[in-house]
C-alpha positions, 0 to 999 in steps of 0.5 A, a space after each residue: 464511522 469516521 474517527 473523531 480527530 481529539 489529538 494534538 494536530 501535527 500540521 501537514 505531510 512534514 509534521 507527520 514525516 518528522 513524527 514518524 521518524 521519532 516513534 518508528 521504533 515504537 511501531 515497530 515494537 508494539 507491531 502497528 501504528 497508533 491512532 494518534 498517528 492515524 489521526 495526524 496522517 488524516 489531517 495531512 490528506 492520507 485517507 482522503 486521498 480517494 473519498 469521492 469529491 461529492 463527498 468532501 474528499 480530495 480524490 487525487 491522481 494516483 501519482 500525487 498519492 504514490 509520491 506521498 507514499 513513497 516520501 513517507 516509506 523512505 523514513 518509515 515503510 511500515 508507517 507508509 504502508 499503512 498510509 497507502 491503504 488510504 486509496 483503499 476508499 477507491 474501492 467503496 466507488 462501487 458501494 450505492 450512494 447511499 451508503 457512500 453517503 452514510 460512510 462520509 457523513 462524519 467527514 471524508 477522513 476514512 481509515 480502511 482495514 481488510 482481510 480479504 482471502 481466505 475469501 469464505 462463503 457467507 449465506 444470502 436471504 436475499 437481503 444480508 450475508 451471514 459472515 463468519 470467519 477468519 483473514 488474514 494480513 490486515 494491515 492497519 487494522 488497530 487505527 481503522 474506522 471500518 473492516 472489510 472482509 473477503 465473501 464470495 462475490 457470486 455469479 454476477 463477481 465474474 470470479 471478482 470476491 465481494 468485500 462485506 463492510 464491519 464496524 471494529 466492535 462486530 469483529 475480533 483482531 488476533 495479535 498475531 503479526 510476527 514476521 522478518 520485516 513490516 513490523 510495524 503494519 500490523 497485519 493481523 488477522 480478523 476473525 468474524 462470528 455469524 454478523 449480518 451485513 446488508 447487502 448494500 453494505 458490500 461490493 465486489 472489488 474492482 467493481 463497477 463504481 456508481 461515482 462518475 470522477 476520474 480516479 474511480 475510472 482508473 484501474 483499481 486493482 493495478 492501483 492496488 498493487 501500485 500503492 504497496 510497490 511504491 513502499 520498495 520506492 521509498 525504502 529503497 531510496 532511504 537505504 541509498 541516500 545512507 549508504 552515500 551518506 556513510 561512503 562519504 565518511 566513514 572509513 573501514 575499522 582496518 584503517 583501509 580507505 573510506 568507503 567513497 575512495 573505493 572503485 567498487 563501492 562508488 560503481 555499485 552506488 552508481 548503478 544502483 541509483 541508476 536502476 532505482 530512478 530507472 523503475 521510478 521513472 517507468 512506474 510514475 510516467 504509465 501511471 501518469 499516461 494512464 490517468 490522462 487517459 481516464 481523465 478525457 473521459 477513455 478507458 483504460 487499455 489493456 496495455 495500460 493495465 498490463 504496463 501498470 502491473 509491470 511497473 509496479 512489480 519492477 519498482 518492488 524489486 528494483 527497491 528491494 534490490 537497492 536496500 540489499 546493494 546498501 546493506 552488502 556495500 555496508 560491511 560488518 557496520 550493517 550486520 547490528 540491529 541498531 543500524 538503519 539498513 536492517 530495517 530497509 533491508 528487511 521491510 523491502 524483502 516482505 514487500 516483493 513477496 506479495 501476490 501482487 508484486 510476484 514474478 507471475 506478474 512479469 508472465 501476465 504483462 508479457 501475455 497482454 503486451 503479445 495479445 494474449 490473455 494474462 491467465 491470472 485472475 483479476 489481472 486486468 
């Protein structure tokens, strides 16, 4: 189901980054990113990122894949948005191998879309699921190879849904993707009408993989959450390296000092650059711990898990917070469509309002980190 790469090539991540920040106005525009750009970013590692190494894939650690993330978000958000659903594939670690094995025949270039909730129920014979319905917000789903979409998992999810795997010709993408920011992810809805999926062909999210490699043991829906919160890093990093770019030389349209020569602008950049590096540090050093962890062989701790949500929350807003600091800093120059911090201020408040990344997670990590249970489903 791999798509086959007939584009030009645009060679390695700083191809593509220089691309991106050419036609970023043009997702944003037509409200997704293109296939040819897909393509681009599959030659470049992104959606191999988590393809099992027995089926030709790089299955990086997650930190190696969330700087990419974050490198590609700080030139686009949208664009790196997408880009982060490639370590979607962690996922599939929990399809039979024999289906891994169908998947990856093409290649380990995988492009993934899904819409998981509303989760609807689908009738089991016992063999497939009858599927029908509509979800919302997948992402990416105009360049992606294969859907997935949200079923009830069954007794044995232990509350967990069950994500039954499409080709694009069996369902229907509605252009309906109209928001304040993220223009360019092209959320839309899928809607799906009375296909059968083999059962082989859905696993429940989150579930046990059949694939013995580290990245398959390490925590799949707190990866989940990181790969989006590692947007707001990148986002939030572009709006401060402006706001210094433009402090240093542009003066005020009254004639008064420029930007750099006033006490207060100085001493807000500062402390936003400090709270910025402050919750990059935190998420890429337990993600780092964590996966050292996995990789000798342990699982995951609670705490880990718990840290791993945390972190990646306070990067969401620490990132969001640094694009509003750029943008109130800015003045009446920041107010114009044309000017870069609408953009980062814009896409960076559609990342913290998120499930993922809500301050119910602040709640379920402070539970875990007092050894209490979280009270939110799926949460560890």
């Amino acid at each position: 189901m791999t798509a086959v790469l007939d584009t030009p090539a645009t060679d390695g991540l700083e191809g593509v980054l220089a691309e991106i920040a050419a036609r970023r106005t043009e997702f944003g525009r037509q409200r997704f990113v293109p296939k040819d750009v897909i393509a681009n970013l599959k030659r470049a590692g992104l959606y191999r990122a988590a393809t099992p190494r027995r089926f030709g894939g790089d299955a990086l650690p997650p930190a190696e894949f969330l700087r990419k993330i974050e490198r590609i978000s700080a030139v686009d958000p949208s664009s790196g948005w997408v880009a982060s659903f490639g370590s979607a594939l962690i996922y599939f670690a929990a399809l039979p191998l024999d289906t891994q094995a169908e998947l990856y025949k093409d290649g380990p270039d995988l492009a993934f879309a899904g819409g998981l909730f509303p989760v609807q129920r689908a009738e089991f014979d016992g063999e497939k699921y009858r599927v029908s319905g509509r979800w919302r917000f997948a992402s990416g789903s105009k360049g992606a190879d294969i859907l997935g979409v949200g079923i009830a998992g069954g007794e044995e999810a232990n509350g967990k849904p069950r994500t039954a795997l499409l080709r694009p010709d069996q369902a229907r993408i509605e252009d309906n993707w109209d928001v304040i920011g993220l223009h360019g992810t092209g959320s839309h809805d899928i809607v799906v009408d009375g296909v059968d999926v083999p059962a082989e062909w859905t696993f429940i999210r989150g579930g046990e993989p059949t694939v013995d490699e580290p990245l398959y043991r390490y925590p799949a829906i707190a990866y989940a959450a990181q790969v989006l919160a590692v947007v707001n890093l990148g986002a939030g990093r572009a709006a401060l390296d402006y706001a210094i770019e433009i402090g240093a030389g542009r003066s005020g349209v009254t004639g008064a000092p420029k930007l750099a020569d006033r006490a207060y602008y100085r001493i807000d950049v500062a402390k936003a650059e400090a709270a910025l590096r402050s919750a990059a540090a935190f998420f890429y050093d337990i993600t780092e711990e964590t996966y050292a962890t996995v990789a000798a062989g342990d699982p995951a701790t609670d705490k880990q898990k718990a840290l791993l949500r945390l972190a990646g929350t306070h990067a969401a807003k620490a990132g969001a917070a640094a694009a509003q600091t750029a943008y109130s800093l800015s003045g009446t120059a920041a107010i114009y469509d044309d000017n870069p911090l609408q953009g980062y201020l814009r896409d960076a408040s559609v990342v913290t309002q998120h499930a993922f990344l809500g301050d119910g997670i602040y709640d379920g990590a402070g539970a875990v980190l007092m050894g209490q249970q979280p009270g939110i489903p799926a949460f560890l």
